[in-house]
C-alpha positions, 0 to 999 in steps of 0.5 A, spaced: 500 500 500 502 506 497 504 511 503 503 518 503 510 523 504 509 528 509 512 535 507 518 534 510 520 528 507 519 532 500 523 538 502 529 534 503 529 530 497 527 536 493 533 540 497 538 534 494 538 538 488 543 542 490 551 542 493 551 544 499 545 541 502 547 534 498 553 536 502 550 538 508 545 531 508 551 526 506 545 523 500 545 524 494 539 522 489 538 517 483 532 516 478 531 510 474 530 503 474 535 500 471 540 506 475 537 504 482 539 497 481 546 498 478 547 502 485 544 497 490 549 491 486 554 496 488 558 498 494 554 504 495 549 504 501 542 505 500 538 509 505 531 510 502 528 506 495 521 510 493 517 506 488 511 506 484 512 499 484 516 494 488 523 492 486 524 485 489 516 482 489 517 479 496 524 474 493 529 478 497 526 483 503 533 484 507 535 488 501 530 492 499 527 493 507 528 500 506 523 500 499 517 505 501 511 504 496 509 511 494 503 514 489 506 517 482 503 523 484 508 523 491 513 521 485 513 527 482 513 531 487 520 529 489 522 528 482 528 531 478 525 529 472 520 531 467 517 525 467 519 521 473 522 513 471 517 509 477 522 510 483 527 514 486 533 513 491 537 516 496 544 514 496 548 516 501 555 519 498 561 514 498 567 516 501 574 517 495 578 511 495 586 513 495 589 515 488 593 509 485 598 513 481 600 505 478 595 506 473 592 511 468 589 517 472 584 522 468 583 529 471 579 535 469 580 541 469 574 545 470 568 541 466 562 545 467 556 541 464 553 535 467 552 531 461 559 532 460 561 530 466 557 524 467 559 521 460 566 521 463 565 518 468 561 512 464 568 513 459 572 511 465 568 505 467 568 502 460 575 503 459 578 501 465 580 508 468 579 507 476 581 514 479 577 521 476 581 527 478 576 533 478 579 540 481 574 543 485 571 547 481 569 542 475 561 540 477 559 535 482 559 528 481 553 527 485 549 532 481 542 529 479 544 530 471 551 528 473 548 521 476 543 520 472 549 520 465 553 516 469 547 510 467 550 507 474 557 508 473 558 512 478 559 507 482 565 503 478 570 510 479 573 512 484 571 520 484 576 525 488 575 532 488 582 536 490 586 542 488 589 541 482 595 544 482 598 542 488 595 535 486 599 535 479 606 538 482 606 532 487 604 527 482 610 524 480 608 520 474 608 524 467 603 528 466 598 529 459 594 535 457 589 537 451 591 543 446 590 544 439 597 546 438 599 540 441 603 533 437 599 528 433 597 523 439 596 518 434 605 519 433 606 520 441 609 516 445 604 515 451 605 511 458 602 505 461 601 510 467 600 518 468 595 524 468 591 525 463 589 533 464 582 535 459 580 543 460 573 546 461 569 546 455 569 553 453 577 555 455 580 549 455 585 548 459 587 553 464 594 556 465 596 555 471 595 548 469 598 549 463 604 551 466 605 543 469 603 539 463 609 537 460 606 532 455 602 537 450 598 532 446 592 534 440 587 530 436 590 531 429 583 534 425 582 531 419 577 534 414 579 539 408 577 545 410 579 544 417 574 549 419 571 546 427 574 549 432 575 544 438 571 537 439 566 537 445 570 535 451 567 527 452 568 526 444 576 528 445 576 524 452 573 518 449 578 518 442 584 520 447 583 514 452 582 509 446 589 511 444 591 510 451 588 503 451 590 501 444 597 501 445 597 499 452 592 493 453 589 492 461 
């Protein structure tokens, strides 16, 4: 039988929507059936699961013990999204695991917009990339767009925010950044382990960052009248980690 939320139930999902209450709260909120299952297969700890529909029918009631049948009318209430997927989850936020810098490492430098981001991150699952590096300033992993892009791989990387500057000057493997004036990365001699640095959609990479990069690698641009001026951030972050991959197999 479907419970009814009480305004304050309401009020704190609806305040997930935002960084520091997402902060303030330690939850942050998931959407979608397929996305709630990848996460509660995962090592990220459920607080509260609101359906329409009941997940587990009765096979298995230890896991889904914190499951609340709510009305679609109460689903929408609390929904981030225009037509809500059925049920809504609140995780509560992992902690970041420590950085091995034995493997590749992708940090990013300044990433504003959550569909980027959250492709990234899924890039990252898909090409074995353990660690992201995200400088404080790039968009909150956690961010409902963000999650809801990763399609649950969210919970295969480990996603750590640092200043990082101070991050790069004390890491001792070799450093790679994205620049248009850089060398053909299709010609570059690359590492099995290291940084790879990708900038903000609209700047680039910045110069105080720039100023650590010692590796300056480009996507050649093939077309005749080579008239684009830069390729979105995920499509350059997904041909640069296939290269990597390429030529030093997991």
């Amino acid at each position: 039988m479907a419970q009814s939320l009480s305004k304050n139930q309401i009020k704190l999902i609806t305040s997930l929507k935002q960084k520091k209450y997402r902060l303030l709260h330690g939850f942050f909120v998931v959407e979608g059936i397929k996305t709630i299952r990848e996460l509660l297969s995962s090592n990220i700890q459920l607080d509260t699961l609101y359906t329409t529909e009941s997940f587990n029918n009765g096979a298995n009631p230890d896991i889904y013990k914190d499951e609340i049948l709510i009305s679609e009318t109460d689903l929408k209430r609390i929904s981030f999204l225009t037509t809500p997927n059925k049920a809504l989850a609140i995780f509560k936020i992992p902690k970041s695991k420590l950085i091995d810098t034995n493997e590749l490492i992708v940090a990013l430098d300044d990433i504003r917009d959550p569909g980027n981001l959250g492709t990234i991150i899924r890039l990252c699952d898909w090409f074995g990339i353990k660690d992201l590096v995200c400088s404080n300033e790039t968009v909150d992993c956690f961010n409902p767009k963000v999650v809801q892009a990763t399609m649950g791989s969210i919970s295969r990387v480990n996603i750590t925010y640092v200043d990082l500057p101070s991050f790069l000057k004390e890491a001792e493997v070799p450093i790679f950044g994205t620049f248009m004036d850089g060398e053909n990365v299709y010609n570059k001699s690359l590492s099995k382990n290291g940084v790879l640095v990708l900038g903000n959609e609209a700047n680039g990479i910045s110069k105080d960052i720039e100023g650590l990069i010692k590796e300056k690698i480009a996507i050649p641009r093939f077309g005749n009248i080579q008239a684009t001026e830069s390729l979105n951030v995920a499509t350059a972050t997904a041909i640069l980690l296939s290269e990597f991959r390429k030529k030093f197999v997991v």
